[in-house]
DSSP file (Angstrom, degrees, kcal/mol; ACC not computed):
  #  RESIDUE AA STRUCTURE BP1 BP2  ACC     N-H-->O    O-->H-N    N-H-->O    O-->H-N    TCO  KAPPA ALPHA  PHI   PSI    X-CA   Y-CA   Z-CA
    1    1 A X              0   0    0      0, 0.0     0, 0.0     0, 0.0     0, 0.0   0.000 360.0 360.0 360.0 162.5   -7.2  -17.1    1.0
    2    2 A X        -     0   0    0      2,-0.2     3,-0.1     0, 0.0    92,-0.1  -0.011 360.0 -97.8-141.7  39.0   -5.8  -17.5    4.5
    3    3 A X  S    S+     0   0    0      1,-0.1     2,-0.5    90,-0.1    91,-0.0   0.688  82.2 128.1  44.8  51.6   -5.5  -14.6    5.8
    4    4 A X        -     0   0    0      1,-0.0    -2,-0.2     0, 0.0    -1,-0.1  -0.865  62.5-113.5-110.2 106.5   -1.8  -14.1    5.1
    5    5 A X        -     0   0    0     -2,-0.5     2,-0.8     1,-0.1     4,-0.1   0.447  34.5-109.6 -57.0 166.5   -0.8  -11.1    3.3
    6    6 A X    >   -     0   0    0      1,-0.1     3,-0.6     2,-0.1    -1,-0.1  -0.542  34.3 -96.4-115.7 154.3    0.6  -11.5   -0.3
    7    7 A X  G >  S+     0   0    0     -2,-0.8     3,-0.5     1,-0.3    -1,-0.1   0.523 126.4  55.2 -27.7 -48.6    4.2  -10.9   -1.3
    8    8 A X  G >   +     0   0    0      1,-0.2     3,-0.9    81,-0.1    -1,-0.3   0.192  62.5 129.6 -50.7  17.0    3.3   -7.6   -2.3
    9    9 A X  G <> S+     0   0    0     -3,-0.6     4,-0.9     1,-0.3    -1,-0.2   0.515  70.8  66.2 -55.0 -20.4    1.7   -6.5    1.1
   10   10 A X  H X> S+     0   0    0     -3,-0.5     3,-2.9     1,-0.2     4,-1.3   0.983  87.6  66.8 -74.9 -62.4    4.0   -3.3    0.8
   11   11 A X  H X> S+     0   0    0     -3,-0.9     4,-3.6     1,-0.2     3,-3.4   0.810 103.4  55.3 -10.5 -66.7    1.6   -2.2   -2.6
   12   12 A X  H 3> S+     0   0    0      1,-0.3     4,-1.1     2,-0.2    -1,-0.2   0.692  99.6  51.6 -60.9 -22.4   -1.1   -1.9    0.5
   13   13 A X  H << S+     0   0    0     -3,-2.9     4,-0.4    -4,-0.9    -1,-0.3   0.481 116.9  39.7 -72.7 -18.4    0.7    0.3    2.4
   14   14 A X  H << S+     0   0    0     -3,-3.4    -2,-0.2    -4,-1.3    -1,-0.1   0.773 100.7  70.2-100.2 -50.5    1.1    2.7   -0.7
   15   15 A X  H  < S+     0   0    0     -4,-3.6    -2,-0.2    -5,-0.3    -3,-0.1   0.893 111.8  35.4 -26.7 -59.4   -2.7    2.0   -2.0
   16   16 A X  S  < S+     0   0    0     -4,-1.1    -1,-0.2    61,-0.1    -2,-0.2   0.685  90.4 114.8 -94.0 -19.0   -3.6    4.4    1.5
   17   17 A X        +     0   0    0     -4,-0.4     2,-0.2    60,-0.1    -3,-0.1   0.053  32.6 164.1 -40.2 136.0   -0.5    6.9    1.3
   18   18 A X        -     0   0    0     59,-0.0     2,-0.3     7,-0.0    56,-0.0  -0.828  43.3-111.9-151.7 170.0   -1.9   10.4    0.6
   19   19 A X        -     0   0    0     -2,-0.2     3,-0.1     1,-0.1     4,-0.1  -0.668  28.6-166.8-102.0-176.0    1.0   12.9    1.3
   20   20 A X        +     0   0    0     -2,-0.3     2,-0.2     1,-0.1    -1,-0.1   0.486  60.0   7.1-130.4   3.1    0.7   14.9    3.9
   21   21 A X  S  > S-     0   0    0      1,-0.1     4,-2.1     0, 0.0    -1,-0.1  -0.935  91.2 -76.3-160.3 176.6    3.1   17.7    4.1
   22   22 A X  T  4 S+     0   0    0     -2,-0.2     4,-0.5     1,-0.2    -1,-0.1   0.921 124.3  57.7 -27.8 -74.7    6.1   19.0    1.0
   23   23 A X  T  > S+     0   0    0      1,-0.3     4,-1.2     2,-0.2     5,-0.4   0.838 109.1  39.8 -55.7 -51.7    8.3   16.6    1.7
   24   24 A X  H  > S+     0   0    0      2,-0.2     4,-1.9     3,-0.2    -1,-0.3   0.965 111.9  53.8 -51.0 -60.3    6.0   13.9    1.0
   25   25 A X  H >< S+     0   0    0     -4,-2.1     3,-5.4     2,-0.2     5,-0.4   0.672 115.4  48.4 -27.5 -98.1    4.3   15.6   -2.2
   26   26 A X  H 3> S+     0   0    0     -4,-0.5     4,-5.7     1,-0.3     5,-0.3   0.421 110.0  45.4 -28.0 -71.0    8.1   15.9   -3.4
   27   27 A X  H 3< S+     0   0    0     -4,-1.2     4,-0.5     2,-0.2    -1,-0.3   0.580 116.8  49.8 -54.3 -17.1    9.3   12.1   -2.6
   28   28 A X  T XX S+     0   0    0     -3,-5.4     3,-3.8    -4,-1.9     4,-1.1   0.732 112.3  49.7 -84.8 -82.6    5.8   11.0   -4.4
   29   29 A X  H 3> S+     0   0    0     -4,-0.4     4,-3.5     1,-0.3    -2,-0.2   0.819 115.5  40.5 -23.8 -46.5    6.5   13.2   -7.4
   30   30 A X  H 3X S+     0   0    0     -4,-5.7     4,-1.0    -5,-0.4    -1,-0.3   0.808 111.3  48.9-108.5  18.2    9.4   12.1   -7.8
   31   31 A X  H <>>S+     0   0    0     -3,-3.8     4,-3.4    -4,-0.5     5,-0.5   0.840 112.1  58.3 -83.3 -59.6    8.9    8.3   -7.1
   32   32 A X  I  X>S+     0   0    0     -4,-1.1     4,-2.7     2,-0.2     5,-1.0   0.956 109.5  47.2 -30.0 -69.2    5.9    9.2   -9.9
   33   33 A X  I  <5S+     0   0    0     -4,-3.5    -1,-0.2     1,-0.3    -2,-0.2   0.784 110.5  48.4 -44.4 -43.4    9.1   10.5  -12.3
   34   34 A X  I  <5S+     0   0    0     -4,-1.0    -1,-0.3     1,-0.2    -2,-0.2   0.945 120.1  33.5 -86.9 -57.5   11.2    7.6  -11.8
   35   35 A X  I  <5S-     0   0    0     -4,-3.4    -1,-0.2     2,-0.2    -2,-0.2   0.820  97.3-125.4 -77.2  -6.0    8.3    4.7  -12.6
   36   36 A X  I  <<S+     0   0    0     -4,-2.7     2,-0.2    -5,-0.5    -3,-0.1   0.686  84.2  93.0  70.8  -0.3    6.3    7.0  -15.4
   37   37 A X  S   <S-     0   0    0     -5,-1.0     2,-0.7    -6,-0.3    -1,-0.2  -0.889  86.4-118.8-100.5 148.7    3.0    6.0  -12.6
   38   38 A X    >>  -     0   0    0     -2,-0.2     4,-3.0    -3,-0.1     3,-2.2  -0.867  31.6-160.9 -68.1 100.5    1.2    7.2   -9.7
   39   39 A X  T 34 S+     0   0    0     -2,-0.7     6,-0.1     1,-0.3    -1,-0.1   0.716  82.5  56.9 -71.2  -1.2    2.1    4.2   -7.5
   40   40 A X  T 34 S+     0   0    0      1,-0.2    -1,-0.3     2,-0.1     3,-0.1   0.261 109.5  40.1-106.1   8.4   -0.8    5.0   -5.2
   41   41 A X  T <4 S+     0   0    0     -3,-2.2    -2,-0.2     1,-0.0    -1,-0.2   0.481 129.2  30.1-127.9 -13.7   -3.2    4.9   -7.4
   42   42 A X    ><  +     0   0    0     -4,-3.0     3,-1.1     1,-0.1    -2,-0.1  -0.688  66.1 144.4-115.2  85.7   -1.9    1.9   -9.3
   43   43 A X  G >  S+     0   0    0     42,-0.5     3,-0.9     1,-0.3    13,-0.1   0.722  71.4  68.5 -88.6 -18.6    0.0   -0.3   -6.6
   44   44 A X  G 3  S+     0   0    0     41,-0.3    -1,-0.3     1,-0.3    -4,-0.1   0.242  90.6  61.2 -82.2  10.2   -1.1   -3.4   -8.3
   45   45 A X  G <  S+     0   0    0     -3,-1.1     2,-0.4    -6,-0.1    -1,-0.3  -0.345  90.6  95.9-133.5  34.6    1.4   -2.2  -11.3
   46   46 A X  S <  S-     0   0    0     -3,-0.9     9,-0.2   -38,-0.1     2,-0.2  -0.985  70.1-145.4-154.6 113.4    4.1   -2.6   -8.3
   47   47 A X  B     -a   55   0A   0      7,-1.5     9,-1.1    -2,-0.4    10,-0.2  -0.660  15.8-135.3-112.8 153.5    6.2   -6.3   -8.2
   48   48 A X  S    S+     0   0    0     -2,-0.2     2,-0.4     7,-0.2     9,-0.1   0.781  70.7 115.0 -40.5 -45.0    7.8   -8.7   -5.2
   49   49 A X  S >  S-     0   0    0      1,-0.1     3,-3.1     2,-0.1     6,-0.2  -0.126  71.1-117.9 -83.1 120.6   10.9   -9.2   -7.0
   50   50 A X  T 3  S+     0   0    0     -2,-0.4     2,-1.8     1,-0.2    -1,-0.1   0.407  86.5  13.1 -21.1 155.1   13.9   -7.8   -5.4
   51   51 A X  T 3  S+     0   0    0      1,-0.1    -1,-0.2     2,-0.1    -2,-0.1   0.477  92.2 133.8  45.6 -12.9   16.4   -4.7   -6.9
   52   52 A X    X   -     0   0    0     -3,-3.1     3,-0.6    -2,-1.8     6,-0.1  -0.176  67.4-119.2 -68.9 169.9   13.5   -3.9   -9.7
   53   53 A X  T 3  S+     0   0    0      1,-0.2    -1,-0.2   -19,-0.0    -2,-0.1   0.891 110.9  38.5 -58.0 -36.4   12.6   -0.3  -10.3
   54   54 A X  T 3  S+     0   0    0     -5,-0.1    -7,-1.5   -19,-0.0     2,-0.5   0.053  80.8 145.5-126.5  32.1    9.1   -0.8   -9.3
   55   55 A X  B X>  -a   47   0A   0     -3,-0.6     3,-1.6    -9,-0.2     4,-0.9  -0.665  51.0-130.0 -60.4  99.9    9.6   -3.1   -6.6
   56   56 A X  H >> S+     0   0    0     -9,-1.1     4,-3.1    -2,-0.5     3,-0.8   0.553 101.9  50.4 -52.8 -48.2    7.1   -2.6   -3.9
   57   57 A X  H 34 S+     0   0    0      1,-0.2     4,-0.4   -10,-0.2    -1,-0.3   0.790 112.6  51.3 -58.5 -31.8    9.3   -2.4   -0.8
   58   58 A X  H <> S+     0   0    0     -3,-1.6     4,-0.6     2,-0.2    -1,-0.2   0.607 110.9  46.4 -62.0 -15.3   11.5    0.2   -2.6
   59   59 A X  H <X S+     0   0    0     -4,-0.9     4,-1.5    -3,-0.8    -2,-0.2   0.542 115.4  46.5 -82.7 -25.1    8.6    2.5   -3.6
   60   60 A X  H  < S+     0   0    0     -4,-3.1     4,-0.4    -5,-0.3    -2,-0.2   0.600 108.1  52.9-105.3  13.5    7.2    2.3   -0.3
   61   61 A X  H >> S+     0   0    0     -4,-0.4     4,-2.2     3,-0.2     3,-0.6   0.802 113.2  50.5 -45.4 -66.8   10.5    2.9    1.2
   62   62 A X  H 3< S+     0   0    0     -4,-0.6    -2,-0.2     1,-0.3    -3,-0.1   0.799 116.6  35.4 -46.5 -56.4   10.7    6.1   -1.2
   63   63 A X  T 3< S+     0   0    0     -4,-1.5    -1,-0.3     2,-0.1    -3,-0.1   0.597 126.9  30.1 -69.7 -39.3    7.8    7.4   -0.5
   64   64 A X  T X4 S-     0   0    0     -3,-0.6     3,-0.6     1,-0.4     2,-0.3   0.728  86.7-155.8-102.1 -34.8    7.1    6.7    3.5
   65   65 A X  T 3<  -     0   0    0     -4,-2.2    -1,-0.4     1,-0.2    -2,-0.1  -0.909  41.4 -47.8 107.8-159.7   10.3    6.6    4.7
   66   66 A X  T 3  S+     0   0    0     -2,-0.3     2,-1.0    -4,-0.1    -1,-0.2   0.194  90.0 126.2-122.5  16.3   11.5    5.0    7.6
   67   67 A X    <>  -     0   0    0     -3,-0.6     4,-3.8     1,-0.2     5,-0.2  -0.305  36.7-173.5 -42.9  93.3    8.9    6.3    9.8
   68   68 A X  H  > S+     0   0    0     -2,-1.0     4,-2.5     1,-0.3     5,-0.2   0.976  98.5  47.7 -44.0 -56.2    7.1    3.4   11.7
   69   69 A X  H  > S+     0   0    0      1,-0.2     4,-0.8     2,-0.2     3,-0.5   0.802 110.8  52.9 -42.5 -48.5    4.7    6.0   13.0
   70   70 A X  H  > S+     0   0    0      1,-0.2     4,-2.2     2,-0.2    -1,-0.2   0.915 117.0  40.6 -63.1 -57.8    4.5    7.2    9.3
   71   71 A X  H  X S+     0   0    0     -4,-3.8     4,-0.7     1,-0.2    -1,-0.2   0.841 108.0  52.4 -42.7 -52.1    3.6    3.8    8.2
   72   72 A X  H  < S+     0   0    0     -4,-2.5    -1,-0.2    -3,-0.5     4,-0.2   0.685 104.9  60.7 -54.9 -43.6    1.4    2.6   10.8
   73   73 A X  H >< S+     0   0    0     -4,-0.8     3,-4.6    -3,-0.2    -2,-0.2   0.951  97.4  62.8 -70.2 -35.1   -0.9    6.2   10.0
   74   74 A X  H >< S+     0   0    0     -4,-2.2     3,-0.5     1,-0.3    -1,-0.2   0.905  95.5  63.8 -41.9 -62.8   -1.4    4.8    6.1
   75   75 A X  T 3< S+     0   0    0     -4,-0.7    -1,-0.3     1,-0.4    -2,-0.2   0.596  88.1  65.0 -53.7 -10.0   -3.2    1.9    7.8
   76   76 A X  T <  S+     0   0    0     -3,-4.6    -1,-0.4    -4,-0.2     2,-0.4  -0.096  73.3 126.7-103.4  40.1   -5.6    4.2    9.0
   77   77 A X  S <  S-     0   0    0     -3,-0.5     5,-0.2     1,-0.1   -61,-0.1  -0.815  77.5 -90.4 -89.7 131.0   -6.9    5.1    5.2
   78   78 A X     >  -     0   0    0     -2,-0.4     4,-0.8   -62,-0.1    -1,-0.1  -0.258  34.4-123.0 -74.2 142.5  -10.8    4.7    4.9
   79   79 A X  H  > S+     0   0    0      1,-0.2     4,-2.0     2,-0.2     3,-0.5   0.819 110.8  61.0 -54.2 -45.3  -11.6    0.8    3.7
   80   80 A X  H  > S+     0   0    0      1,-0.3     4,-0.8     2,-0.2    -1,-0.2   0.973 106.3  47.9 -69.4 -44.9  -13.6    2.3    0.5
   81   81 A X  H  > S+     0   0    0      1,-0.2     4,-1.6     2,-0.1    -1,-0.3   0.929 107.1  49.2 -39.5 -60.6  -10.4    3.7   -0.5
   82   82 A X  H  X S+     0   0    0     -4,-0.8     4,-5.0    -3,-0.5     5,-0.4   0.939 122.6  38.9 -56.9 -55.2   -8.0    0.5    0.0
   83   83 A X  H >X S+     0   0    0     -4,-2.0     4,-0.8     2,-0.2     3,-0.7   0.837 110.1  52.9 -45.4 -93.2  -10.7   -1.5   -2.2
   84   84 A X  H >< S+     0   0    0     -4,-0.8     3,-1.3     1,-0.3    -2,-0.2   0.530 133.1  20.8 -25.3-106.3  -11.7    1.3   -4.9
   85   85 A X  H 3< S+     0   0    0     -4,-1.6   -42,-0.5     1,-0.3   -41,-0.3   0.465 128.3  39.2 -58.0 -41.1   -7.3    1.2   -5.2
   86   86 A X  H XX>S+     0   0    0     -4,-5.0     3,-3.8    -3,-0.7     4,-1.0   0.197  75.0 112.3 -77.4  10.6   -5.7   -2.2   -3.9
   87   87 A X  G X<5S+     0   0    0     -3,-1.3     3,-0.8    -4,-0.8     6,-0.2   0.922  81.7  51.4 -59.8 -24.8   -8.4   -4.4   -5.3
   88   88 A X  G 345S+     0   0    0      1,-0.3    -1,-0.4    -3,-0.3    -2,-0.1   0.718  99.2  72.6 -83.3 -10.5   -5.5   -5.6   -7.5
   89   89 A X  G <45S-     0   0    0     -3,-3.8    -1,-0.3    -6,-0.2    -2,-0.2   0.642 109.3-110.6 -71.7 -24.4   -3.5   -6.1   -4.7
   90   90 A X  T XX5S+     0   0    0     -4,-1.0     4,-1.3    -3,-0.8     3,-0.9   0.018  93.0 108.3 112.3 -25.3   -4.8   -9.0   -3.1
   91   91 A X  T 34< +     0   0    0     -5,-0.6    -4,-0.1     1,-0.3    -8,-0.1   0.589  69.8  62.1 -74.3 -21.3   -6.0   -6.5   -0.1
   92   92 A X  T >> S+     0   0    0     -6,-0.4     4,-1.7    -5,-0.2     3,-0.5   0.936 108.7  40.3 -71.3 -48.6   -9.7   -6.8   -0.9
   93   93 A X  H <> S+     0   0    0     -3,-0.9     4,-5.5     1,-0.3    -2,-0.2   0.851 116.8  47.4 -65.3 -21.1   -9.8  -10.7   -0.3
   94   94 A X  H 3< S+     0   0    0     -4,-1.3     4,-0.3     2,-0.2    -1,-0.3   0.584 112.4  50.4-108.3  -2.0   -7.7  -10.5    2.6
   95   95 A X  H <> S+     0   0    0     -3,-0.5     4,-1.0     2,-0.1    -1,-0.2   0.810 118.4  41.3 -83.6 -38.3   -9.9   -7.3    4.2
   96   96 A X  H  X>S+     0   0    0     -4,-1.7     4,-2.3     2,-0.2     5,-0.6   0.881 105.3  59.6 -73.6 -40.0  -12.8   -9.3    3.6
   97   97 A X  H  X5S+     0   0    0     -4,-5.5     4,-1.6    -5,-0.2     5,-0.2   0.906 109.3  50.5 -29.6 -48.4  -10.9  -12.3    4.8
   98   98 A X  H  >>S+     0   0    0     -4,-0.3     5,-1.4     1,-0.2     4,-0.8   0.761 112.3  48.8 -73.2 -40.1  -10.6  -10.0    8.4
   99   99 A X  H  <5S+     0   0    0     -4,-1.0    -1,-0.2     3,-0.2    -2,-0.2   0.912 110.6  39.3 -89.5 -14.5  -14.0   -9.5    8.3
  100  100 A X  H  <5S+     0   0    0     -4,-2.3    -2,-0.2     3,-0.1    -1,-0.2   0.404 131.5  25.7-102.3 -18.2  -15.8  -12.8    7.8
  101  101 A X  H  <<S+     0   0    0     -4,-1.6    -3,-0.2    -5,-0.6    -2,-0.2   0.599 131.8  28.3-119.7   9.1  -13.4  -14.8   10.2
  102  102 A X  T >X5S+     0   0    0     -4,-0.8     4,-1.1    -5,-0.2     3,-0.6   0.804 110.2  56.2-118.5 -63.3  -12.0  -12.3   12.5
  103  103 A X  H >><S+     0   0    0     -5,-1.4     3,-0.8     1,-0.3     4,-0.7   0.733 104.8  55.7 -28.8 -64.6  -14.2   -9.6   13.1
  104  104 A X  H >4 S+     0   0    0      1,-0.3     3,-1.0     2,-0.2    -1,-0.3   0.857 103.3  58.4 -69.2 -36.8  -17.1  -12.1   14.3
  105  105 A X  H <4 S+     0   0    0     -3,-0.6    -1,-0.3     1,-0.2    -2,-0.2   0.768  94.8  58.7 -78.0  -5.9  -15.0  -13.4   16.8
  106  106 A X  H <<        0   0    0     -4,-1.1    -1,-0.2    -3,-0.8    -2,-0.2   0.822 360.0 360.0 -38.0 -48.2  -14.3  -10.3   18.5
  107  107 A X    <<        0   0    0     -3,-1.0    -3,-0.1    -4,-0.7    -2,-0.1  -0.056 360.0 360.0  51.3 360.0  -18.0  -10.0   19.0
């Protein structure tokens, strides 16, 4: 991998969603109703391809909103989490990617 994220990159952003207030609970619940899943606990069941139901950028559209800030906070969801739940995502190679070629050159 080359540390590019993969066409489903949105999936990762849903993998670390917890809600945090009503309105979220509601817009997960009913994002839940509408695929018959919990997309945050299966984002890897969550596709690239454009207009589907269970398209990633339209579920995580649903769900976050169009909050940057809102977006940006997901990213701050503890690593064990993102594994344990995105592993299907691609987000485990490409965290580990970050961490064996990026990280060390930080110092």
């Amino acid at each position: 991998m080359g540390l590019l994220p993969e066409p489903e990159a949105e999936a990762w952003f849903i993998a670390g969603f917890r809600p945090t207030d009503d309105d979220e609970h509601a817009r997960l619940r009913a994002c839940q109703q509408r695929l018959g899943f919990d997309p945050t606990q299966k984002p890897h069941q969550l596709t690239s391809a454009p207009g589907r139901p269970k398209e990633a950028k339209r579920v995580a559209k649903e769900i976050l909103g169009d909050d940057q800030e809102r977006w940006e906070r997901v990213l701050e969801a503890p690593f064990d989490q993102l594994r344990r739940i995105g592993e299907e995502t691609g987000i485990v190679a490409f965290l580990d990617d970050i961490q064996q070629q990026v990280v060390p050159r930080l110092g």
